[in-house]
N, CA, C, O and CB atoms as a CASP TS submission, in Angstrom:
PFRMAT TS
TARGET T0000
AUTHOR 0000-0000-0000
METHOD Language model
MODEL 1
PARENT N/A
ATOM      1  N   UNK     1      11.642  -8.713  14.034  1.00  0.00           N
ATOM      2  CA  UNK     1      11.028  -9.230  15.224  1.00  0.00           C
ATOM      3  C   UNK     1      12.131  -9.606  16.203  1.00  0.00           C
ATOM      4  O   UNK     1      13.077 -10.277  15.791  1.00  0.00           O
ATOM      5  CB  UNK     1      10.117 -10.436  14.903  1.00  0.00           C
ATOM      6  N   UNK     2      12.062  -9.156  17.676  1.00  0.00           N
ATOM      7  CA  UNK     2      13.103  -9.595  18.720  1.00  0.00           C
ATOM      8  C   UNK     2      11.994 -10.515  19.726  1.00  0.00           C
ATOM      9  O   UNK     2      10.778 -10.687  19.814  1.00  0.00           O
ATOM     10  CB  UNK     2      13.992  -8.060  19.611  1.00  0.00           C
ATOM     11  N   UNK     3      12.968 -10.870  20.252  1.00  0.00           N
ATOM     12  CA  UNK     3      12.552 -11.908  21.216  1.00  0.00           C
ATOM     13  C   UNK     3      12.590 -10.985  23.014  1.00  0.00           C
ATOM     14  O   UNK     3      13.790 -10.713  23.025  1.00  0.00           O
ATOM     15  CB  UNK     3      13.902 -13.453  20.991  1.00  0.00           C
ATOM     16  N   UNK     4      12.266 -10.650  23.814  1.00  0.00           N
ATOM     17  CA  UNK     4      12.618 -10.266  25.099  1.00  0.00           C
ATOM     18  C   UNK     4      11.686 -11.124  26.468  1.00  0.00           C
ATOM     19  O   UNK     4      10.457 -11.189  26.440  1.00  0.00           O
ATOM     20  CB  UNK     4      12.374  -8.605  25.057  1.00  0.00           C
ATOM     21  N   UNK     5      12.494 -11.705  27.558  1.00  0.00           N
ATOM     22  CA  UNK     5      11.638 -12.721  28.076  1.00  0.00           C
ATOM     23  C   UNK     5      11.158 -13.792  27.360  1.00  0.00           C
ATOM     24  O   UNK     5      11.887 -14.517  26.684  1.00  0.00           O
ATOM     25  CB  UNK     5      10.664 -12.217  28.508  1.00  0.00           C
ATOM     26  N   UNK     6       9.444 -13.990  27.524  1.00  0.00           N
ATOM     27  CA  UNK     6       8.820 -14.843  26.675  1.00  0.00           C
ATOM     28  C   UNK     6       8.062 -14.422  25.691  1.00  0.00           C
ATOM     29  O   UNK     6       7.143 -15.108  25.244  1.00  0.00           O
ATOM     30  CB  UNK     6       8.179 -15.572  27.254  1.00  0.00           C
ATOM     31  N   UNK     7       8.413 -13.065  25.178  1.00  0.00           N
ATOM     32  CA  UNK     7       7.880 -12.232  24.455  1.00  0.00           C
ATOM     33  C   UNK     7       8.083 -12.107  23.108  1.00  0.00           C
ATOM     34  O   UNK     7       9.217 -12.516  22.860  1.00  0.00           O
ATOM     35  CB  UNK     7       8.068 -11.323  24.910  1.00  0.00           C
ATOM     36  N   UNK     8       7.584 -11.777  22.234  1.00  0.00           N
ATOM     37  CA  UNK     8       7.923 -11.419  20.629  1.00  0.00           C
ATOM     38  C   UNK     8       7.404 -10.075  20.391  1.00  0.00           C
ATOM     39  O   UNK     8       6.272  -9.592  20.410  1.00  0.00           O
ATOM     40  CB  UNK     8       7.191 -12.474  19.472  1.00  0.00           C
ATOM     41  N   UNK     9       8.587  -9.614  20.160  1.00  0.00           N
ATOM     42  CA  UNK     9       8.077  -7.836  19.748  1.00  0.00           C
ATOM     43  C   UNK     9       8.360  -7.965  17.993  1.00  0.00           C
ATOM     44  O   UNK     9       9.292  -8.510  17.401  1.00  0.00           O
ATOM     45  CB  UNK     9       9.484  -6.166  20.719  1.00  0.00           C
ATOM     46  N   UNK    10       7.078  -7.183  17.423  1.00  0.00           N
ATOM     47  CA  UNK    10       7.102  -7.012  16.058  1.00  0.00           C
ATOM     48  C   UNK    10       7.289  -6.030  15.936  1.00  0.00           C
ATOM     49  O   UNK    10       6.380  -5.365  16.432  1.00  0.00           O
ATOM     50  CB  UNK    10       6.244  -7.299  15.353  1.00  0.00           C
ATOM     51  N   UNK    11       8.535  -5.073  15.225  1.00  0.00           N
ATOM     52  CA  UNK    11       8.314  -3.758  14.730  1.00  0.00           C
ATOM     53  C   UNK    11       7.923  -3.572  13.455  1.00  0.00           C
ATOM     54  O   UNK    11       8.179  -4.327  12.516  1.00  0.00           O
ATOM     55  CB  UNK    11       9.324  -3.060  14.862  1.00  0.00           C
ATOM     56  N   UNK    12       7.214  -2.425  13.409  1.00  0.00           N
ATOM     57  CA  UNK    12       6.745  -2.400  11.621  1.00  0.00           C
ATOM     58  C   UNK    12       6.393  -0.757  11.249  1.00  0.00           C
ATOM     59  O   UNK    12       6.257   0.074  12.147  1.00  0.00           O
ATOM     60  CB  UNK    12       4.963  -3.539  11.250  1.00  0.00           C
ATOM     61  N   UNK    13       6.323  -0.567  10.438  1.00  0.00           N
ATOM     62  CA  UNK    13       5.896   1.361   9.717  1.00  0.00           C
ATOM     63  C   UNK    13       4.436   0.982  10.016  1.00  0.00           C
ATOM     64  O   UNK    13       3.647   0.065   9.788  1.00  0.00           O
ATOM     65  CB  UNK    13       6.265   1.972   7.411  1.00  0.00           C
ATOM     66  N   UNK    14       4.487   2.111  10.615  1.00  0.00           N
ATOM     67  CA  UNK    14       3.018   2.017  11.276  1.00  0.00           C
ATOM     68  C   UNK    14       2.065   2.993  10.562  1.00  0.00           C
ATOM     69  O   UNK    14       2.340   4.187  10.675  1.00  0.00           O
ATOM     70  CB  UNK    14       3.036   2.413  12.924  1.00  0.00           C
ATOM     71  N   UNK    15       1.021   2.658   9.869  1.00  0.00           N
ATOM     72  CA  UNK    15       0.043   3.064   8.965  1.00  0.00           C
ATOM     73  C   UNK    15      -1.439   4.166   9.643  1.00  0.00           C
ATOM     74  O   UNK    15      -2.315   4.777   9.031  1.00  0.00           O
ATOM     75  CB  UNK    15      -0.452   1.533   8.361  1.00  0.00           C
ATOM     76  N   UNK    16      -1.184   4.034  10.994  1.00  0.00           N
ATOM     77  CA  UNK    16      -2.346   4.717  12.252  1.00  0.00           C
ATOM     78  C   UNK    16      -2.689   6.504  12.192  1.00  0.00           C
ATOM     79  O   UNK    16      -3.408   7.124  12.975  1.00  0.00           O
ATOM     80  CB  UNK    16      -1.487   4.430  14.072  1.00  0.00           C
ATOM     81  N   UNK    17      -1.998   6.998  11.123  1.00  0.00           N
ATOM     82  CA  UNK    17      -2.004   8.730  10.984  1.00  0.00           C
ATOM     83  C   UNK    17      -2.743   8.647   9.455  1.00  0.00           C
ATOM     84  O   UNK    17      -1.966   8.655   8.500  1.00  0.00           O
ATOM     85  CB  UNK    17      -0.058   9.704  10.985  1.00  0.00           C
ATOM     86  N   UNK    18      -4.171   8.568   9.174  1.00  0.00           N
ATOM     87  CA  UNK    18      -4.911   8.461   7.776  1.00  0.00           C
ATOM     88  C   UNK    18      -4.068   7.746   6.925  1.00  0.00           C
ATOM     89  O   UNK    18      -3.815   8.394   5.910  1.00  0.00           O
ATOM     90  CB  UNK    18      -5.259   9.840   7.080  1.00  0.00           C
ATOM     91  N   UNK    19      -3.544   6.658   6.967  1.00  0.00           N
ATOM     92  CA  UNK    19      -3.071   5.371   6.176  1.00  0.00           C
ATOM     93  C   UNK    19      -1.979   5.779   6.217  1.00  0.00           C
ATOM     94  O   UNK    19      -1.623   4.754   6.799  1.00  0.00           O
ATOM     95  CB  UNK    19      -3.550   4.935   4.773  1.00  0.00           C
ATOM     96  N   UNK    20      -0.976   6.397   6.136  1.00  0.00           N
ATOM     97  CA  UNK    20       0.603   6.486   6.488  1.00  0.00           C
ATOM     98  C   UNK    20       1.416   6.095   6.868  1.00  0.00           C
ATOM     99  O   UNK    20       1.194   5.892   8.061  1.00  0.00           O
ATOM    100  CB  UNK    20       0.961   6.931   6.884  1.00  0.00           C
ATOM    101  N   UNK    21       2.546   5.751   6.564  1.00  0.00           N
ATOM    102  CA  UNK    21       3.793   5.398   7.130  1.00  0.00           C
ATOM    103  C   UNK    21       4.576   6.147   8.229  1.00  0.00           C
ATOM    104  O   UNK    21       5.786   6.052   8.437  1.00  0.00           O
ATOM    105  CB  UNK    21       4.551   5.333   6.151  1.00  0.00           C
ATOM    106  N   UNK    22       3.408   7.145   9.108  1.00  0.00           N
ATOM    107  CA  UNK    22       4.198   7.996   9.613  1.00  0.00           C
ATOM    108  C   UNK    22       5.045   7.711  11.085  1.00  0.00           C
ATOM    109  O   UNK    22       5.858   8.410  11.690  1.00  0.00           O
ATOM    110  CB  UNK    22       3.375   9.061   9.656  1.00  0.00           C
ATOM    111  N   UNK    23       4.675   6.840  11.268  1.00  0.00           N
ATOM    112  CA  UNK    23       5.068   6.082  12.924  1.00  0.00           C
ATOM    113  C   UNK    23       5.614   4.938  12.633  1.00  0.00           C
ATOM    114  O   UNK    23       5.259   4.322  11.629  1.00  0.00           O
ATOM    115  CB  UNK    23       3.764   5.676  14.043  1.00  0.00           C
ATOM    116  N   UNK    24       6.931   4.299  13.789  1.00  0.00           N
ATOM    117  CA  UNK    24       7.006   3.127  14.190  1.00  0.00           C
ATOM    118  C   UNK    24       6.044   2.776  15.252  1.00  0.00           C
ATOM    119  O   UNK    24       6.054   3.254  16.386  1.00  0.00           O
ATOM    120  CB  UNK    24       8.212   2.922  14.516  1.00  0.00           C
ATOM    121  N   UNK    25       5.351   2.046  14.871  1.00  0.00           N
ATOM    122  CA  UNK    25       4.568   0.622  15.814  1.00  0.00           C
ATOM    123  C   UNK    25       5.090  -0.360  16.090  1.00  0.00           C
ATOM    124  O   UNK    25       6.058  -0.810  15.477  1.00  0.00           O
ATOM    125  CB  UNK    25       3.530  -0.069  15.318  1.00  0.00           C
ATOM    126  N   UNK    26       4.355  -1.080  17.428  1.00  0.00           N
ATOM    127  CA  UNK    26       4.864  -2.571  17.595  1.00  0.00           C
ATOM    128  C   UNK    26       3.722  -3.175  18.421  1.00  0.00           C
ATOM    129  O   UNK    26       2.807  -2.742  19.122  1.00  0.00           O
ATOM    130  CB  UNK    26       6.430  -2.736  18.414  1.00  0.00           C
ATOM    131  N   UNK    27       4.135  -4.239  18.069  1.00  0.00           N
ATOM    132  CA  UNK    27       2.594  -5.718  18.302  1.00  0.00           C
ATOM    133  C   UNK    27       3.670  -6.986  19.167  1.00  0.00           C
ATOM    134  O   UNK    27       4.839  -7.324  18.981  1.00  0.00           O
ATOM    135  CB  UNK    27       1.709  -6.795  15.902  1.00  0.00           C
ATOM    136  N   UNK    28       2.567  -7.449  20.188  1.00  0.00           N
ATOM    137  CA  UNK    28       3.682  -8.363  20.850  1.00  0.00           C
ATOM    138  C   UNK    28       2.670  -9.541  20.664  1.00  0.00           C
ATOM    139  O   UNK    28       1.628  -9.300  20.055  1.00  0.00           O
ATOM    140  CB  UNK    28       4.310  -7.977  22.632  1.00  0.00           C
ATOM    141  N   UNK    29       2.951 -11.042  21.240  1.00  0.00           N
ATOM    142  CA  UNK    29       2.898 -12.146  20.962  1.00  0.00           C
ATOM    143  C   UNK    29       3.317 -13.080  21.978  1.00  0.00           C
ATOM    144  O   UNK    29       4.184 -12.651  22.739  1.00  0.00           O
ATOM    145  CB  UNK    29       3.446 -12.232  19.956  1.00  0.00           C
ATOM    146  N   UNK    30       2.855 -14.400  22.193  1.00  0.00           N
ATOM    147  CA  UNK    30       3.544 -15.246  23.043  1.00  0.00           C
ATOM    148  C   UNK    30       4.419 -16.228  22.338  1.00  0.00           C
ATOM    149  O   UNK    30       5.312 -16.929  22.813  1.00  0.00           O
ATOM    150  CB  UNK    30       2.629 -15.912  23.871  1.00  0.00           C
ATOM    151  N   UNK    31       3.906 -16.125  20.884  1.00  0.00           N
ATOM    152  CA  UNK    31       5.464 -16.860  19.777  1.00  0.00           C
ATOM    153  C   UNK    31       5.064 -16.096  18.513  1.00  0.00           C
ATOM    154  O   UNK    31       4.239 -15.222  18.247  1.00  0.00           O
ATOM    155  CB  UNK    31       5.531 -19.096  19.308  1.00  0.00           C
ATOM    156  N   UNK    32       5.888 -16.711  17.920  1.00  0.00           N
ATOM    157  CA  UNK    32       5.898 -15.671  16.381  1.00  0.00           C
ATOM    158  C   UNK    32       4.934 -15.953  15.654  1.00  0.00           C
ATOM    159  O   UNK    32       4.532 -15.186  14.779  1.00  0.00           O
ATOM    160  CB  UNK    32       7.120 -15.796  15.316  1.00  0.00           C
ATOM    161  N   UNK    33       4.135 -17.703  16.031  1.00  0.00           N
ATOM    162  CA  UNK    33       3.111 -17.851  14.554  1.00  0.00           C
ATOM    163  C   UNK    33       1.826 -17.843  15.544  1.00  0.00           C
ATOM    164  O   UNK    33       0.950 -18.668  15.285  1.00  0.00           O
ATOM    165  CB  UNK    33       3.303 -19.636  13.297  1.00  0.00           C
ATOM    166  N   UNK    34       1.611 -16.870  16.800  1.00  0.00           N
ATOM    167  CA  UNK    34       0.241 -16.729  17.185  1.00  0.00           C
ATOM    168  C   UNK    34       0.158 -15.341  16.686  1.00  0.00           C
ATOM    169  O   UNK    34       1.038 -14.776  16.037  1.00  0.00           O
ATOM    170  CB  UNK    34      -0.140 -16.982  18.775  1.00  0.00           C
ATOM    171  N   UNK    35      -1.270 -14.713  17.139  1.00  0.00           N
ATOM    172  CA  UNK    35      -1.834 -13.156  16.760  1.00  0.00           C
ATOM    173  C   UNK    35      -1.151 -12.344  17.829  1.00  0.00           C
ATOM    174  O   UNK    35      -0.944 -12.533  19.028  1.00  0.00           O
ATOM    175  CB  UNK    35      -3.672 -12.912  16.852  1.00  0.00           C
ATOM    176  N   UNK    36      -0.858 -11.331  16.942  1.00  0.00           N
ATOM    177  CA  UNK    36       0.017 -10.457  17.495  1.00  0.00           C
ATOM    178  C   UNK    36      -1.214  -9.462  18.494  1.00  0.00           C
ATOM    179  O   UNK    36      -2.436  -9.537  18.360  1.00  0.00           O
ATOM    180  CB  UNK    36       0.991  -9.592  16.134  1.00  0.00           C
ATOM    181  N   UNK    37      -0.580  -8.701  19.331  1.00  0.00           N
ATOM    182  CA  UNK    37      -1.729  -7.310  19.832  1.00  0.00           C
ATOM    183  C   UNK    37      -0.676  -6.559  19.684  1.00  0.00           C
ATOM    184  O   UNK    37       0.524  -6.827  19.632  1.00  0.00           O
ATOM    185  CB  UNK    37      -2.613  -7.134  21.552  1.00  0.00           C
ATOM    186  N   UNK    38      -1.674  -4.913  19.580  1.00  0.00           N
ATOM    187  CA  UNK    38      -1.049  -4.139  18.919  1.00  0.00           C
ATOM    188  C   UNK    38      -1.320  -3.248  20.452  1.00  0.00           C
ATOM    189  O   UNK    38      -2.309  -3.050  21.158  1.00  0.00           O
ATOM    190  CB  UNK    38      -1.582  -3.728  17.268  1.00  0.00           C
ATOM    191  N   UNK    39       0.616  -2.720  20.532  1.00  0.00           N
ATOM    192  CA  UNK    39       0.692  -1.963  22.088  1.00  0.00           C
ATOM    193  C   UNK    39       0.739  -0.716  21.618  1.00  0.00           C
ATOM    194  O   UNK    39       0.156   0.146  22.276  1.00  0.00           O
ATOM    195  CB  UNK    39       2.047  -2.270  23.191  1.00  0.00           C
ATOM    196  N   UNK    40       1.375  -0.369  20.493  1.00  0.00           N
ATOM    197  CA  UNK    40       1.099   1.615  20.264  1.00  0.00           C
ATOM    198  C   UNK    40       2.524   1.997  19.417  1.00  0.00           C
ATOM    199  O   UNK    40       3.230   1.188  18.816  1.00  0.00           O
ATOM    200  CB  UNK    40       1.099   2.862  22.300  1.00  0.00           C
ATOM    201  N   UNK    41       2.722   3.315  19.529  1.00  0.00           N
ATOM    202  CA  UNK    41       4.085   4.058  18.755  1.00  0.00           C
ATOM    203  C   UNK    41       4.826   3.953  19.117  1.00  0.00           C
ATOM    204  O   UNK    41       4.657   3.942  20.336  1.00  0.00           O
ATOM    205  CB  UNK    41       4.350   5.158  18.522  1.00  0.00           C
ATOM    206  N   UNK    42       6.055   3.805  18.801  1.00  0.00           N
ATOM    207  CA  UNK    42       7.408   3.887  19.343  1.00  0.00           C
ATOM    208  C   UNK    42       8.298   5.168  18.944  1.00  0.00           C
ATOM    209  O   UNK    42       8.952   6.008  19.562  1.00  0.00           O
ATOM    210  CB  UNK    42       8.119   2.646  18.900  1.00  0.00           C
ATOM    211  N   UNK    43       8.055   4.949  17.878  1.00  0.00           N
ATOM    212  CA  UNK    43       8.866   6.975  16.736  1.00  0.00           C
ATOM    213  C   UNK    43       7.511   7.529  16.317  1.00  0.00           C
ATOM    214  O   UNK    43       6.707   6.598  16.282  1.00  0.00           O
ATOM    215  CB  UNK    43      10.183   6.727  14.453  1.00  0.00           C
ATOM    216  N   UNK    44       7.123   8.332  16.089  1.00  0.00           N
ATOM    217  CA  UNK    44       6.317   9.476  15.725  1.00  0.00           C
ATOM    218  C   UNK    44       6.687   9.985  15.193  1.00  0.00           C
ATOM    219  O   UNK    44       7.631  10.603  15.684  1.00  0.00           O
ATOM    220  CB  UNK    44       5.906  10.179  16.292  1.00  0.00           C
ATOM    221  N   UNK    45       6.368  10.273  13.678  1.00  0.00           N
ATOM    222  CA  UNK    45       7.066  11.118  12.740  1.00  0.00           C
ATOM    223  C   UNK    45       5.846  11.943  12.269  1.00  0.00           C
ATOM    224  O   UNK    45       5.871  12.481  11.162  1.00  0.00           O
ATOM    225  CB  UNK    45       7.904  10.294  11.527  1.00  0.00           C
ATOM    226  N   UNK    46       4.957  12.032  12.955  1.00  0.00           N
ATOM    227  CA  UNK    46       3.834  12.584  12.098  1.00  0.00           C
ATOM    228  C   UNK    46       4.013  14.346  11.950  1.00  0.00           C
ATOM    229  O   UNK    46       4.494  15.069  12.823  1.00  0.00           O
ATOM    230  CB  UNK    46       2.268  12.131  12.901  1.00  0.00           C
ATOM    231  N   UNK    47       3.646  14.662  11.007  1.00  0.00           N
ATOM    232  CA  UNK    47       3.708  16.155  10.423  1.00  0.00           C
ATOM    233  C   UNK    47       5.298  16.286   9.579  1.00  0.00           C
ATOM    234  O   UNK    47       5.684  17.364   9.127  1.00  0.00           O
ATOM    235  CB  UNK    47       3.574  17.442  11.926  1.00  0.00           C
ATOM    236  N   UNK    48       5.957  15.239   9.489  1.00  0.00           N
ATOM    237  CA  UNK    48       7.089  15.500   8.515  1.00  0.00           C
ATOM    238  C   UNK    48       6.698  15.366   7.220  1.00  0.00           C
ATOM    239  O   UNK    48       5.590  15.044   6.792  1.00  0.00           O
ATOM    240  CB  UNK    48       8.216  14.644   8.691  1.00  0.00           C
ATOM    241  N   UNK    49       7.810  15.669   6.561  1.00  0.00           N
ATOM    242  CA  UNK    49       7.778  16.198   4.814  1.00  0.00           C
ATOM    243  C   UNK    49       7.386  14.467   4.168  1.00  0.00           C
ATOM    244  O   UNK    49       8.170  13.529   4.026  1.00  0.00           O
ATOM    245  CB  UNK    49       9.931  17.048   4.018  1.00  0.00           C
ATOM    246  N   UNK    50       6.271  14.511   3.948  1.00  0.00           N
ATOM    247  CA  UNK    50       5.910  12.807   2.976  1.00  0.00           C
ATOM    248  C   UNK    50       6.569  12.398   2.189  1.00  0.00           C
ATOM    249  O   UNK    50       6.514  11.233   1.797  1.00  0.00           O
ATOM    250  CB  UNK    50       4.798  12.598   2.108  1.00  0.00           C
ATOM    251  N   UNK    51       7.495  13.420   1.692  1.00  0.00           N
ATOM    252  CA  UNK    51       8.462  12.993   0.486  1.00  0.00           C
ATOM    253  C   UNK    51      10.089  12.344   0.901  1.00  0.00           C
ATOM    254  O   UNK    51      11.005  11.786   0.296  1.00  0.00           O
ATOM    255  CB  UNK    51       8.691  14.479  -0.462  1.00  0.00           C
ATOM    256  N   UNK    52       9.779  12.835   2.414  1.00  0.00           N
ATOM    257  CA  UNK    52      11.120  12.173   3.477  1.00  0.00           C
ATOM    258  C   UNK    52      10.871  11.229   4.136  1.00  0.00           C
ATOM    259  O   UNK    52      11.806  10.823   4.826  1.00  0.00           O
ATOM    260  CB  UNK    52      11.685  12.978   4.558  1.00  0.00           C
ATOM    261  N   UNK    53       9.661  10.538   4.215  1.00  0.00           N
ATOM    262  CA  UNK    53       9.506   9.376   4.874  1.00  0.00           C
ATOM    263  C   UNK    53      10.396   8.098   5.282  1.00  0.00           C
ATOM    264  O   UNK    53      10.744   7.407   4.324  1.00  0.00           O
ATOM    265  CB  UNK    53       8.723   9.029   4.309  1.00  0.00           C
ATOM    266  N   UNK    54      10.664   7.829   6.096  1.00  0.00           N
ATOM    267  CA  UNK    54      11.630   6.348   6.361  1.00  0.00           C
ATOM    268  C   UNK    54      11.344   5.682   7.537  1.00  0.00           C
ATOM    269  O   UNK    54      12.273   5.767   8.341  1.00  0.00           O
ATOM    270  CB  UNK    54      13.245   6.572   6.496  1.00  0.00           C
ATOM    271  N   UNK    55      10.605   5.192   7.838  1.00  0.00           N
ATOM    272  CA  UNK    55      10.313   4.227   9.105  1.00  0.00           C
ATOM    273  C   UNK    55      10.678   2.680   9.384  1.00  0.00           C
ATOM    274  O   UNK    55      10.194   1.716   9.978  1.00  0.00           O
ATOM    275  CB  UNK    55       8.964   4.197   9.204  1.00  0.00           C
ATOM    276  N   UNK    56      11.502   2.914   8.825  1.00  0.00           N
ATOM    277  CA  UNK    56      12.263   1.486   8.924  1.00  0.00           C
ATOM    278  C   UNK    56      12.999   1.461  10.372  1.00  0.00           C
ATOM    279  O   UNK    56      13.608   2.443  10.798  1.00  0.00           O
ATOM    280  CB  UNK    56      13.502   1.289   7.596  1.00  0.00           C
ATOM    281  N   UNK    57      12.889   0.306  11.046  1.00  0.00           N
ATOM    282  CA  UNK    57      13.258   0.435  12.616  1.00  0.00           C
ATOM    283  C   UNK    57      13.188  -0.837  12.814  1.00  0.00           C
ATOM    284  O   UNK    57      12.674  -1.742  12.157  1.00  0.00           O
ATOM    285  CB  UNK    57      12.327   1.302  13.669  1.00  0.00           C
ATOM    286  N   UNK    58      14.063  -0.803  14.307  1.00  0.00           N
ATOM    287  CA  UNK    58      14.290  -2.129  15.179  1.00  0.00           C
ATOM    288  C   UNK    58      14.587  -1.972  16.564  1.00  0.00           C
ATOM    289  O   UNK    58      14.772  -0.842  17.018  1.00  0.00           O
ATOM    290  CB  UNK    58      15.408  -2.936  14.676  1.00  0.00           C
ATOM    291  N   UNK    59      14.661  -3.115  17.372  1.00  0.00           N
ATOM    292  CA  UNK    59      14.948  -3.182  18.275  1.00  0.00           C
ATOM    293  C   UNK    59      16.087  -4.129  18.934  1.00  0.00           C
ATOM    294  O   UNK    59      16.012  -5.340  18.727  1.00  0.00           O
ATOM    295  CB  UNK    59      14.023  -3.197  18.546  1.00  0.00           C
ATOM    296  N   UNK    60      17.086  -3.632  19.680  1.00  0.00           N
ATOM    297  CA  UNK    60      18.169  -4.505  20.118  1.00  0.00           C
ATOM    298  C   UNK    60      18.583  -4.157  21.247  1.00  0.00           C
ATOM    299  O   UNK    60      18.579  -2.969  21.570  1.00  0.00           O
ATOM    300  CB  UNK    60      19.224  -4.582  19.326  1.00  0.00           C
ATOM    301  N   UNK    61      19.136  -5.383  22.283  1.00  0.00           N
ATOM    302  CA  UNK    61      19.770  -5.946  23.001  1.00  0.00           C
ATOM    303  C   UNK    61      20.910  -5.074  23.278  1.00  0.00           C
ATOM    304  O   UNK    61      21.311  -4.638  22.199  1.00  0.00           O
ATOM    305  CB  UNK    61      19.970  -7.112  22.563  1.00  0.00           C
ATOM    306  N   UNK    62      21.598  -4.635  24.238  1.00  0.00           N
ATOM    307  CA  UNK    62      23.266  -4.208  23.894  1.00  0.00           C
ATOM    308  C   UNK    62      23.706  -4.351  25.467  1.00  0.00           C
ATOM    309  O   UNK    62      23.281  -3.437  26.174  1.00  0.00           O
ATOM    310  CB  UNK    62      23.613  -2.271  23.098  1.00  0.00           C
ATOM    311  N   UNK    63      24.320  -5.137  25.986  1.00  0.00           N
ATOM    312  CA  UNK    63      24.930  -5.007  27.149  1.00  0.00           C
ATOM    313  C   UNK    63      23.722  -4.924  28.143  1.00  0.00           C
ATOM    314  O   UNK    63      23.980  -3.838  28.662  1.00  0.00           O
ATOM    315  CB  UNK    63      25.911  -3.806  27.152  1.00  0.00           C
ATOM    316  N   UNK    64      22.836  -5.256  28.611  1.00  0.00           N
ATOM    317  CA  UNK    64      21.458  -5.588  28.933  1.00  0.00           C
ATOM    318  C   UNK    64      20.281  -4.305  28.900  1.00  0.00           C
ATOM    319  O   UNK    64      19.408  -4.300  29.768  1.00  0.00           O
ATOM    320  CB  UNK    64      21.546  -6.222  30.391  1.00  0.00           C
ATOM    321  N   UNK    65      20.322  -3.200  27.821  1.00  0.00           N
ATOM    322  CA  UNK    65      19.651  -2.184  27.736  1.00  0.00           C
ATOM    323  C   UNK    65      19.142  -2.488  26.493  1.00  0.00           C
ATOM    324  O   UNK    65      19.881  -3.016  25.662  1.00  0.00           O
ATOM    325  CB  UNK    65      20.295  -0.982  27.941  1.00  0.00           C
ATOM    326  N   UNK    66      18.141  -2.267  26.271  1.00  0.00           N
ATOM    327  CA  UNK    66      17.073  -1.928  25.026  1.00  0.00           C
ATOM    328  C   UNK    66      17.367  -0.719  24.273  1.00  0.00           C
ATOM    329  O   UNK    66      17.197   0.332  24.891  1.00  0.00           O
ATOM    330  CB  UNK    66      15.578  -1.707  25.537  1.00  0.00           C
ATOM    331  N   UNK    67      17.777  -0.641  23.054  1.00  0.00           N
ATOM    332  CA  UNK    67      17.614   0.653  21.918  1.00  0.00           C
ATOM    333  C   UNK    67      16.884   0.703  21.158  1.00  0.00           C
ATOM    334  O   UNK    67      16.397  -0.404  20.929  1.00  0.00           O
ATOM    335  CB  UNK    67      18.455   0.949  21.139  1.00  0.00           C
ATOM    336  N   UNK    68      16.365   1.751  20.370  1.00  0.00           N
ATOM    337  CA  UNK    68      15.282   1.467  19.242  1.00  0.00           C
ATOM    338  C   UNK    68      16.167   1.983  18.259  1.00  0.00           C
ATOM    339  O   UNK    68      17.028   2.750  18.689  1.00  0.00           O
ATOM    340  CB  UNK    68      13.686   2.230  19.313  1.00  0.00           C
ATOM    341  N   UNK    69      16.159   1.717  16.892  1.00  0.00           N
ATOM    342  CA  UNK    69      17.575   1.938  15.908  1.00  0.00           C
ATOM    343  C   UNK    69      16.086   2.127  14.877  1.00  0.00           C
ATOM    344  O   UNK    69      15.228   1.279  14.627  1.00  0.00           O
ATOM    345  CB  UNK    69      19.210   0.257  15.560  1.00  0.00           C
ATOM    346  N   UNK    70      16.207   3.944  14.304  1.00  0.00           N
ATOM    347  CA  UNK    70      15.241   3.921  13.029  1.00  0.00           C
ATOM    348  C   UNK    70      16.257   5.352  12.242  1.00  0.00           C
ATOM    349  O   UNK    70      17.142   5.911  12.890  1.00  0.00           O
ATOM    350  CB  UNK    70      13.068   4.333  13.522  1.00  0.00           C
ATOM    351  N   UNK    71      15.987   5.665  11.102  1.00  0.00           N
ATOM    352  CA  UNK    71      15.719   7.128  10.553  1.00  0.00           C
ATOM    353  C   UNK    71      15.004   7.338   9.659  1.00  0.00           C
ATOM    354  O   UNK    71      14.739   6.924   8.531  1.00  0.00           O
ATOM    355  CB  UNK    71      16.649   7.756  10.148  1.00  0.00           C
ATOM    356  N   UNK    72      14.611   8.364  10.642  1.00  0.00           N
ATOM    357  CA  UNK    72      13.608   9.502  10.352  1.00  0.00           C
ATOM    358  C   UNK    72      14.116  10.174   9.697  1.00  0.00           C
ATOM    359  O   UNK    72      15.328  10.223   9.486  1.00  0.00           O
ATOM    360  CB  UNK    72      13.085  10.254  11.270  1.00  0.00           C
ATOM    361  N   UNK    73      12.762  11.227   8.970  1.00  0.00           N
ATOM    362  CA  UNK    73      12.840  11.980   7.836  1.00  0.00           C
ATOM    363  C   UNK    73      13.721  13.401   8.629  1.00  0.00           C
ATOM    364  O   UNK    73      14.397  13.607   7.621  1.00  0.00           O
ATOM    365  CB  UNK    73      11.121  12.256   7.084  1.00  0.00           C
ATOM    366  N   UNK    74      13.915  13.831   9.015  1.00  0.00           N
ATOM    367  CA  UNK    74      14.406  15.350   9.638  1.00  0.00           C
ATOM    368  C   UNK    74      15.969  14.943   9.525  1.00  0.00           C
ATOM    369  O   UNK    74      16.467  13.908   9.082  1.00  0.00           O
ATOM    370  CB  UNK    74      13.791  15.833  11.553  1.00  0.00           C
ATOM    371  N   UNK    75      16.472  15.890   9.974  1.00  0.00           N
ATOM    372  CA  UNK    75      17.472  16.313  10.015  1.00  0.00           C
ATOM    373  C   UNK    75      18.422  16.499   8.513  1.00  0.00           C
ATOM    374  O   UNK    75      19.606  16.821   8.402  1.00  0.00           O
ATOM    375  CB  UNK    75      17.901  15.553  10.977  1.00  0.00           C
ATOM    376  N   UNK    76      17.297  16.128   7.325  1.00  0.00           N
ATOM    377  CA  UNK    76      17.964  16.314   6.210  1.00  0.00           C
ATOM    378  C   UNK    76      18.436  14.976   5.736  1.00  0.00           C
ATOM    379  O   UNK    76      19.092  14.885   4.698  1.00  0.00           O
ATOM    380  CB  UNK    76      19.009  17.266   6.405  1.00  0.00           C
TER
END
């Protein structure tokens, strides 16, 4: 979870492709212990090999630009 503004972004493996891990998602918040809403995909991995799955991801800060930091199943 990052903080941006007054915001709380949750990233998480997003389950939205028939129960799958195939996407990063993210849900925002006005603090960390209210209900999150859910804004949509961030990585799309859908139609890769299930046996390559990895949606582990984040989000960071760097010199005042936003990155999204995940890997995905491709490239081997």
């Amino acid at each position: 979870m990052v903080k941006r503004n007054q915001l709380h972004c949750f990233v998480y493996a997003h389950i939205g492709r028939g129960g799958r891990p195939t996407c990063i998602g993210y849900s925002t918040g006005a603090s960390p212990m209210v209900p999150f809403t859910y804004r949509g995909v961030i990585i799309d991995n859908n139609y890769c090999d299930p046996g390559n799955w990895n949606n582990h991801g984040s989000l960071v800060e760097f010199k005042g630009r936003w990155y999204v930091f995940y890997h995905p199943s491709t490239h081997g």
